[in-house]
PALODO-957189 format. One record per residue (C-alpha): x, y, z. Coordinates in pm, whole numbers, plus 50000, padded with zeros to 5 digits. Layout:
N
XYZ
...
END
This chain:
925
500005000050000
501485036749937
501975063450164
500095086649993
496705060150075
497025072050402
496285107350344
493025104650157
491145072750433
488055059150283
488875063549930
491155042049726
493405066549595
496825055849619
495825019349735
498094996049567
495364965249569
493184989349382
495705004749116
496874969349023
493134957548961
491974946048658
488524953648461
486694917248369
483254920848167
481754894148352
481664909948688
477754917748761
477944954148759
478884953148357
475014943548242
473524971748541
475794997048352
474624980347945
470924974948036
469925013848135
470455024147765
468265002247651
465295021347747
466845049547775
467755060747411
464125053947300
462835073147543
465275101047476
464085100847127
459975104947282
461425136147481
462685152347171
459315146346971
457805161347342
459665193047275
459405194446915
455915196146945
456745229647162
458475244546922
456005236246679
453145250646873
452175287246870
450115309647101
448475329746805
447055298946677
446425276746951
445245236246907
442635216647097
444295192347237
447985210947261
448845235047560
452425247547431
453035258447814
452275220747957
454585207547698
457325233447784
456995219648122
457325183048105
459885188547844
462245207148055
460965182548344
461975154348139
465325173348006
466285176148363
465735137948429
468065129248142
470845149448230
470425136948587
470495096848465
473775109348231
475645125748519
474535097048757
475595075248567
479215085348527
479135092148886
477975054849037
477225030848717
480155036848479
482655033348758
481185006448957
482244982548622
485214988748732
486504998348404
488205028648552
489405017548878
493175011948846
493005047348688
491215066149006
493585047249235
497195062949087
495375100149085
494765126449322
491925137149457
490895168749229
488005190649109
487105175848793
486005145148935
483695171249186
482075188348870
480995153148783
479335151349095
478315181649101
476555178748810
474725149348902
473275161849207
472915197949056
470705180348790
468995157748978
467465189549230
466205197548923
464095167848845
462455167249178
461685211449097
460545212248782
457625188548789
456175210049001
455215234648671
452795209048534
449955212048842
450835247548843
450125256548493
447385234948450
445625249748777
446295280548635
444425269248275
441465263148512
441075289248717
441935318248427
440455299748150
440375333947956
444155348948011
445705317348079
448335320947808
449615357247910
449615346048291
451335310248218
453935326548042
454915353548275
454975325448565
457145307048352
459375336848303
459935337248627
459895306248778
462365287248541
465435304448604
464395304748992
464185266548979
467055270048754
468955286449062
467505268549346
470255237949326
472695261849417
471315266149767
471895226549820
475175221749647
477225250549767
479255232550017
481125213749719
482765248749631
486335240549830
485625200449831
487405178249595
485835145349428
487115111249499
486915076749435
485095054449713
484925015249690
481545005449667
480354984349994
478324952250015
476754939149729
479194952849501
482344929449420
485374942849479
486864968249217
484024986749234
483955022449266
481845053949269
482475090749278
481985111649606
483555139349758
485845151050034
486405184150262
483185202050213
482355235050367
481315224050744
481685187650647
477785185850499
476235159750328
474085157150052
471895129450204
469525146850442
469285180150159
467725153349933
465505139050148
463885173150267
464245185649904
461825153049786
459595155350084
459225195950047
458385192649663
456265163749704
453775183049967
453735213249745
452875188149454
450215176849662
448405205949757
448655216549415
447245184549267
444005188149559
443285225949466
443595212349096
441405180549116
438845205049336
438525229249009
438535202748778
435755183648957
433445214248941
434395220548606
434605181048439
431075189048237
432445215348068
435865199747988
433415170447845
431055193847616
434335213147451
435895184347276
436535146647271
440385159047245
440445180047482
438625155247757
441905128947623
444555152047674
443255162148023
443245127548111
446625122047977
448355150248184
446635141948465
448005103648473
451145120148390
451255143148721
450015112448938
453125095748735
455405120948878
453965124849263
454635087449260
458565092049194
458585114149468
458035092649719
459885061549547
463375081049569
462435089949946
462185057650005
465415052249795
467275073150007
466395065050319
467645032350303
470565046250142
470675063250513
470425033850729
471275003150534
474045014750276
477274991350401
474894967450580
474924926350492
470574934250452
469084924550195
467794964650189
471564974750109
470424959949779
468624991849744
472115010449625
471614990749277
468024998849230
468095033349367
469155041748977
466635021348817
464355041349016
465255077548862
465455061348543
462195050448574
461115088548612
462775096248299
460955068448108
457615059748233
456325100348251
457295100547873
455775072547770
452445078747944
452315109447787
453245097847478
451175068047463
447975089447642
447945120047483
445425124947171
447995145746972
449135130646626
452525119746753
453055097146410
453335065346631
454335042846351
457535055946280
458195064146629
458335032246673
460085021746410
462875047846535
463015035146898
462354997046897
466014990746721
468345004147069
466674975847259
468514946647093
471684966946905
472994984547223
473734945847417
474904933447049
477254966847067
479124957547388
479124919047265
481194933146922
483264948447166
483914921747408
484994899947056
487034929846936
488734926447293
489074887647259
491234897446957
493974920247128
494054899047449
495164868747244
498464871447133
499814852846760
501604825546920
499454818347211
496424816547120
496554792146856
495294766747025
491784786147145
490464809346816
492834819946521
493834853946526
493314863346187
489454846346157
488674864646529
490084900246313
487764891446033
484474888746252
485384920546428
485884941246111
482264924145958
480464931746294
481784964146356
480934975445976
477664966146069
477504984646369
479095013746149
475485007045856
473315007246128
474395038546283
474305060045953
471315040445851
469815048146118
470215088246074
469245084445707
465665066345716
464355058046076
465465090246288
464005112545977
460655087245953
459985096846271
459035133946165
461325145946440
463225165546209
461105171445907
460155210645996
463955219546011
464885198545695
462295216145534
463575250945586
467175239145473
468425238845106
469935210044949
473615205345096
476445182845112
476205176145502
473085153845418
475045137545089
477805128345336
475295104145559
473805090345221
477315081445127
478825070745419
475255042245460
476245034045139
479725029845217
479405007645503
476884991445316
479484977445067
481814969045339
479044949245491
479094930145183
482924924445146
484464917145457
482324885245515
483674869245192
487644869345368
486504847145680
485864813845440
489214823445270
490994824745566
489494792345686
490104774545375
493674788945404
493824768945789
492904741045576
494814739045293
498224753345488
498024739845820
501784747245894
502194782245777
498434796445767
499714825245978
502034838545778
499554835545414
496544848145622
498224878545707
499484890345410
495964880545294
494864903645591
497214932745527
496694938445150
492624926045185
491564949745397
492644980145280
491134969744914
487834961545060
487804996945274
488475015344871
486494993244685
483455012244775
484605043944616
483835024744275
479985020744375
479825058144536
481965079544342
478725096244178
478275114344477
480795139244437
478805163644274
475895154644443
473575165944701
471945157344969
467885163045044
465085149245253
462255135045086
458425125845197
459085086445251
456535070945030
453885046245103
453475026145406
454995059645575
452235086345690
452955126045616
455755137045747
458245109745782
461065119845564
464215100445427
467405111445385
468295109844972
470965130644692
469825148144371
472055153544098
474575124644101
476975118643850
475355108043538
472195105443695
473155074343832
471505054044107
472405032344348
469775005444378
471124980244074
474734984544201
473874973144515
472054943744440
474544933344122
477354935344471
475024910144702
474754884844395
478584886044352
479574883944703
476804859744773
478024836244498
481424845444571
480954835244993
479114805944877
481414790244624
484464797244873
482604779645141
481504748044915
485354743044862
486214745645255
483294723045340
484214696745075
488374702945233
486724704845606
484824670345521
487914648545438
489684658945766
487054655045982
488114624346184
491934647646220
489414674846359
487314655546589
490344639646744
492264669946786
489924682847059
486624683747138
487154725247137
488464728846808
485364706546708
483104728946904
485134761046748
485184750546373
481044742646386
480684779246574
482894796846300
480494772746028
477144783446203
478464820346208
479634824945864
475954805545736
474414835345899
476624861545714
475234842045358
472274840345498
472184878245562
473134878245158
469624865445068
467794884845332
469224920545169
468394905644816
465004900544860
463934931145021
466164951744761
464494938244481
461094942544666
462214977844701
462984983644298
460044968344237
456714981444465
458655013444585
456035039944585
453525016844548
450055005444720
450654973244727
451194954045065
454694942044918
456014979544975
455544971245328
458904954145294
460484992345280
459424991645657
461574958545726
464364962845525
466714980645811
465344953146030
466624933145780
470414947145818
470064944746204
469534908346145
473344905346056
474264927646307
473014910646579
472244876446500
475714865746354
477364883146653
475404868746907
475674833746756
479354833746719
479704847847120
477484819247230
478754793347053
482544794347056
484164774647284
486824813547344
484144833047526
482804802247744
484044806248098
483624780648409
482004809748626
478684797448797
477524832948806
477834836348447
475364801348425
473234818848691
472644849848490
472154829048125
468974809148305
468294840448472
467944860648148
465684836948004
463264837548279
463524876948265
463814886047901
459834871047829
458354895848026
459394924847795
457774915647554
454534893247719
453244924447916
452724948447622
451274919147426
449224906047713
447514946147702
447114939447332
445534906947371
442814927047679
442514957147395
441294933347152
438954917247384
437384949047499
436534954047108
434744921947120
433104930047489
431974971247429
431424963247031
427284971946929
427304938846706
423444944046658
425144971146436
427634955046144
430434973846105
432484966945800
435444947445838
434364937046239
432774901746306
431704889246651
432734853246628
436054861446456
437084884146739
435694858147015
438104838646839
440954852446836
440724866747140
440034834847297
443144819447098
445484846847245
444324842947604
445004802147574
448444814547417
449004835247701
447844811347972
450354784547828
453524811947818
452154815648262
452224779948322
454604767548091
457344798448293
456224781748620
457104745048496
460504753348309
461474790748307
461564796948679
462774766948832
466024767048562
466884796148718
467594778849002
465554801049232
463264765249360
466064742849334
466974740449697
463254740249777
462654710849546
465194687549695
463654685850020
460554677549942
458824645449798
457184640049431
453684654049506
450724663349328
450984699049315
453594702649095
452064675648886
448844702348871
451264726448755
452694703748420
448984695348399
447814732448304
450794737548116
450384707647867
446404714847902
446784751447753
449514738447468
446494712647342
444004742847336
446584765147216
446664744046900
443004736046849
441794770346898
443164788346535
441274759846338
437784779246449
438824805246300
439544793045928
436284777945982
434444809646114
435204826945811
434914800045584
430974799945708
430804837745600
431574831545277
429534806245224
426524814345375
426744849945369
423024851245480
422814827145745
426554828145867
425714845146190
423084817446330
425574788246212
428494804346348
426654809246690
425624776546682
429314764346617
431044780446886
428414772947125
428904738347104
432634737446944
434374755947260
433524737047520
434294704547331
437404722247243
437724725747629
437644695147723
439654675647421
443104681947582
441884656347874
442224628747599
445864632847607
446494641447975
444334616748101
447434594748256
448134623148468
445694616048713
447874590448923
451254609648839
453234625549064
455144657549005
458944658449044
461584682448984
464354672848751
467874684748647
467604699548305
470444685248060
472944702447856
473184729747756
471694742248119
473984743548401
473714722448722
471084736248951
468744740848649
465734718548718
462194716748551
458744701748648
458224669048516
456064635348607
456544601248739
454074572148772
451464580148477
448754554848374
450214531348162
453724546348185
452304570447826
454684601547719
453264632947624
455954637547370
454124616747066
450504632047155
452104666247148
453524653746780
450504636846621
447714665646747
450084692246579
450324673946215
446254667246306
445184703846389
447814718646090
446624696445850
442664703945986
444084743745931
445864741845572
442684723345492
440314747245578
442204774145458
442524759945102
438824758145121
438454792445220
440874808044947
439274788944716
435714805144815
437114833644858
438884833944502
435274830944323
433224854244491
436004884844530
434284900544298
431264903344492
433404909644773
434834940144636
431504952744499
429954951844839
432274971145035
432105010645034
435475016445126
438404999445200
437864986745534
436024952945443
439294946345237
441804952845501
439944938245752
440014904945527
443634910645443
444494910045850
442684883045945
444414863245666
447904873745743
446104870046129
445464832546011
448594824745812
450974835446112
449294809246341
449754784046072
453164791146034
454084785746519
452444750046404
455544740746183
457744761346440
456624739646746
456874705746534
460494716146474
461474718546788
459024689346931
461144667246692
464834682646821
463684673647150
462524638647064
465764634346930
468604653347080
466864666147438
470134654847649
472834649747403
475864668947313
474354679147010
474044717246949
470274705546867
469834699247196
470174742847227
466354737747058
465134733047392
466334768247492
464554781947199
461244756247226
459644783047515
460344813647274
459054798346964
455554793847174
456264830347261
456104842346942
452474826546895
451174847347185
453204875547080
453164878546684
450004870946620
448434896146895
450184922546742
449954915046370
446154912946408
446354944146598
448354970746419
446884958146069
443154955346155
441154987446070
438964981746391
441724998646605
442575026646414
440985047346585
440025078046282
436855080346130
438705080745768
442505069045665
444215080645396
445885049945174
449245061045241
448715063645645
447215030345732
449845022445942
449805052546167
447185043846411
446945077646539
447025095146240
443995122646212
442955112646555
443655149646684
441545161546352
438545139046412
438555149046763
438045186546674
435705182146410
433395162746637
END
């Protein structure tokens, strides 16, 4: 330890055990520090659009359902909680990876590291201050309905740089202090560290400030709310009687200020046990690593209520289609760069025997280029969809800052393409030179790669003279959304034909380079296998990975040609314009992840790293099965609070009893199927389980689960059926159809006890799951069942029945409808009949399609459930691929059916965006 450590106690400046301390990415604060920008980039993006529509918004000409003053307030409300989470979270998250430890301990003590805290506390007063505006303005809306607007503005005059100042009053003491580095106590590992401070004016702390500070503003909040709920009360009849929007948007802001009171008192609670359990062995010191999740949740959740709640035209679809993308690039970002490290850690001599050198470069380059398209691609088509920045671009002229983003998408774009092709020629090189590979793959290496980063230029060289403009994106996209695109190229030339003449030749080029290493690979396969069972495991992860780089090939093909042909056009295939970028992301993050999971390099013998994969998969679901589980209610309100003594076009009682009781089985299988495999491979029951005896409980438990898989299959054939019974009988459909599902769902009901009969006697144990899950990993099964019968084969034979049942009835009912379109078409007066047909087909197709899915990975389990195979990862997958039943098909039927988009008319070229004209309907009602 050095001197100096003694001079600075409680900090670990100058500590030698901390300065020689080394950063590993698989310590558990890594993922605490990845996971908050997730959700926090998306929700960034909703802020901006939040303040946009301020700017947008005028007091001369004032809108229903907009109040520029309440959107100046939870914009700067919601401005302040981002710049709190970023200073926070280079104050406590950032550090307590550890990633900057050994740094902090060979430094001094000094103010820079104090203006980072500083900021973060200055910023986070802030947060708790200016929510207060919201209750205040809108209080003042209500009580000076008439002068409002002058009033509102004055108070914001003078209240925002006052709230602006107030911080100061709580901070001051960190004038003469200087910031340090403190090891984080119990639960943190050691290593990590956060940033605090040292000789403040009269030794304060910042603890007890914040805790008055969030009880003070929380009363005032309070009081305000009361007074404001008071005059609303008196006044809800007339808020009613003005306008549908305006009713909504009241609504909205009011579930937004009940958002923010209820922050308030979650970071009191926060930091009181930051108080009195921070350094404890409680389970409440746990608090210290959800006390950030807690602001962030401030930043998030008030943005998307308001988002989601309020009735103004926030062009939803592309928002979306801006935001969704962070959640699953941002972990495949920090898994490039945990490859890109693999490749400098491992030196050329000794590292040979774990992952070549030159194939780990190639991967980085590939996935990093795609990291690279995705970025620019991103700032050419989805940031601009969004409409977030269409008002500026349209007050710009043509210039060569846009060209430059065009280009450089393009550029990366062709790299994308290229760099793939090198990893089968370096392979076959292993191959073909297994003595001196090294030294031909890196000259291969050295004079490759700097051809592949020029050959571009020969694709994009038109865009020298050329500039760069935003353009109305054309149909699916509503008005508004805007693309990125250049004007006067070279020659007039375009891009699309050179880029898909480059996918055919570097598909065929890939492909033909990896027949040859396959057919090499094949005839010294026994010298492989008996090598080692890693380089086995290694050469089928680098085979699996490069697949999905050819695979990525065809993908990019299709939708280009898609895109030369039905750009611009009405037809449903120009909805492929919308997954295209998706498309890209594929190979960004699919090849990446595969290659990290699979190679035998990145596997480590760390139970906490087993812990957190079963973990992940009992977690991960939930993300996506509450939002679709909302769907799934939406849909069956329709159904409940529909008039069906009143047709509607395109809306059918039995089709939407249906489906909705099709989702709900779907969703009842994901509950109990988590409780019989998901959960208890965590390893959460595990102890539990061992002490007790097989019983009948957990047998009840497999029982529902295997109950709601039969339903979950027989369900979707009604609905083939339902329709088929429309077409034919378009008179009597309703009476037969009644008749049907009275009596077909409850027979339905009670078919799955055919095949879970032998349960009765059964017992329920719990047992280890096999490979690829780690020891502890159990799951529910059964012992003892009548006539010793599997499940397995039932589960088999009732999904070729009820598919066969469904492609049956299907045919039938394309074939009817076929003949009588013509009638169809005739009968409708507007489009809604015919979209409403289209969804339910695409509705009826998709659950078609998790039939085939399931039998796929029914059969891998028959098969290779508890062998070495990499089949056997199938059973990871199996509980996802039911997922995607519950999950695609709620939403599919939901964001193309016309019955919840929610507009009294759509425009052709807005059908998407289910809020379009929803602020103009309002008013005109």
């Amino acid at each position: 330890m050095s001197k100096n450590s003694s001079l600075y106690p409680n900090t670990i400046h100058f500590n030698q055990s901390y300065i020689d301390y080394q950063f590993y990415w698989n310590n558990f604060s890594v993922p605490l520090a990845v996971v908050p920008w997730i959700y926090i980039i998306p929700s960034f993006i909703i802020i901006c659009k939040i303040f946009r529509i301020y700017l947008k918004s005028s007091d001369t000409k004032p809108e229903t359902d907009v109040n520029r003053h309440v959107f100046l307030a939870i914009s700067l409300s919601q401005f302040a909680c981002f710049a709190s989470f970023f200073f926070d979270y280079f104050m406590t998250r950032l550090p307590a990876t550890g990633v900057f430890t050994s740094y902090c301990a060979s430094i001094y003590p000094n103010h820079w590291l104090k203006v980072i805290l500083f900021l973060a506390l200055y910023t986070n007063y802030l947060s708790l201050a200016f929510p207060i505006l919201l209750p205040l303005i809108r209080l003042v809306i209500v009580m000076y309905p008439k002068s409002h607007r002058k009033i509102n503005s004055n108070l914001i005059r003078a209240i925002v740089p006052l709230l602006s100042a107030y911080p100061i009053c709580f901070t001051f003491y960190l004038i003469p202090a200087l910031g340090v580095c403190k090891s984080y106590e119990y639960p943190y590992p050691f290593g990590a560290v956060w940033i605090y401070y040292t000789n403040s004016w009269f030794g304060l702390r910042n603890s007890y400030f914040n805790l008055y500070s969030i009880f003070f503003w929380l009363v005032i909040s309070v009081i305000i709310n009361l007074v404001l709920l008071f005059k609303v009360n008196k006044a809800k009849s007339q808020i009613v009687q003005s306008a549908g929007a305006s009713y909504k948007a009241e609504f909205s802001i009011t579930v937004t200020t009940l958002a923010i009171i209820l922050f308030y008192l979650l970071n009191g609670v926060f930091v009181l046990f930051y108080i009195f359990a921070y350094g404890a062995n409680s389970f409440t010191s746990y608090t210290v690593i959800l006390r950030p999740f807690g602001n962030d949740m401030q930043t998030c959740v008030i943005s998307w209520v308001f988002f989601l709640t309020h009735p103004y035209d926030w062009n939803h679809f592309s928002t979306y289609i801006a935001v969704v993308p962070w959640f699953y690039i941002i972990p495949s970002f920090f898994i490039m760069c945990k490859i890109f490290k693999t490749f400098f850690k491992f030196s050329k001599k000794g590292s040979s025997h774990k992952i070549d050198r030159n194939v780990l470069l190639i991967i980085s380059l590939s996935q990093l280029t795609c990291f690279a398209l995705f970025v620019f691609d991103y700032f050419m088509t989805r940031f601009p969809s969004s409409g977030i920045i269409t008002a500026w671009c349209a007050t710009i002229t043509p210039n060569h800052w846009l060209k430059m983003i065009v280009f450089l998408t393009l550029y990366f774009t062709y790299l994308a393409m290229a760099i793939p092709f090198l990893m089968p020629v370096v392979r076959l090189f292993i191959v073909l030179f297994p003595s001196n590979h090294n030294e031909i793959n890196a000259k291969l290496v050295n004079i490759g790669v700097p051809l592949f980063l020029v050959y571009p230029i020969c694709f994009t060289f038109y865009f020298i003279p050329a500039l760069g403009i935003c353009k109305q994106a054309s149909f699916p996209y509503p008005f508004g959304s805007v693309t990125i695109y250049y004007t006067q190229s070279a020659f007039g030339l375009r891009n699309g034909y050179f880029h898909l003449y480059n996918i055919l030749f570097w598909m065929s080029a890939s492909v033909a380079a990896n027949v040859i290493l396959f057919c090499k690979v094949v005839k010294a396969k026994s010298k492989l296998v008996n090598k080692s069972k890693s380089s086995y495991k290694a050469e089928l992860s680098m085979t699996i990975t490069t697949l999905s780089m050819i695979a990525s090939y065809a993908v990019n093909g299709i939708f280009l040609i898609l895109y030369i042909s039905f750009a611009g056009t009405h037809d449903y295939v120009s909805y492929a314009e919308i997954v295209r970028p998706f498309g890209n992301d594929l190979q960004t993050c699919v090849t990446t992840w595969l290659f990290y999971l699979t190679h035998p390099v990145f596997k480590k013998p760390s139970t906490d790293m087993e812990a957190m994969f079963s973990t992940t998969f009992a977690t991960l679901p939930w993300i996506y099965m509450i939002p679709s589980f909302l769907v799934i209610c939406e849909i069956f309100n329709v159904y409940i609070n529909s008039n069906w003594k009143k047709p509607e076009p395109g809306k059918n009682q039995h089709v939407f009893l249906i489906i909705s009781l099709s989702q709900f089985t779907c969703f009842s299988l994901f509950f109990s199927d988590f409780w019989m495999t998901r959960l208890p491979s965590t390893g959460i029951l595990t102890s539990y389980c061992a002490t007790i005896p097989p019983n009948h409980w957990l047998k009840c438990i497999l029982f529902a689960a295997l109950y709601f898989n039969y339903l979950a299959m027989s369900f979707p054939f009604l609905l083939p059926v339902i329709r088929l019974i429309i077409v034919t009988f378009p008179k009597t459909h309703v009476k037969i159809n009644t008749n049907l599902i009275r009596y077909g769902v409850p027979l339905i009901l009670l078919f799955p006890i055919c095949f879970t009969f032998y349960l009765i006697p059964a017992l329920g144990v719990c047992k280890q799951r096999a490979s690829p899950y780690p020891f502890g990993a159990i799951w529910i099964y059964y012992i003892n069942s009548a006539f010793g019968l599997r499940n397995s084969f039932f589960h088999l034979y009732n999904l070729i029945f009820w598919m066969t049942l469904s492609i049956i009835a299907n045919s039938l009912l394309f074939h009817q409808v076929g003949q009588a379109r013509s009638r169809l078409i005739r009968a409708q007066t507007s489009g809604t009949s015919k979209r409403a047909h289209t969804s339910i087909t695409i509705t009826t197709l998709a659950m078609i399609t998790f039939y085939v899915s399931n039998g796929s990975f029914l059969l891998m389990y028959i098969f290779y459930y508890g062998t070495n195979s990499y089949f056997s990862y199938a059973e990871i997958i199996r509980p996802f691929g039911n997922d995607l039943q519950t999950c695609v098909v709620t939403w599919v039927f939901y964001l193309t059916h016309p019955a919840f988009q929610k507009k009294k008319s759509m425009d052709s070229d807005q059908i998407f965006s289910t809020s379009s004209f929803r602020r103009r309907v309002d008013v005109s009602i």
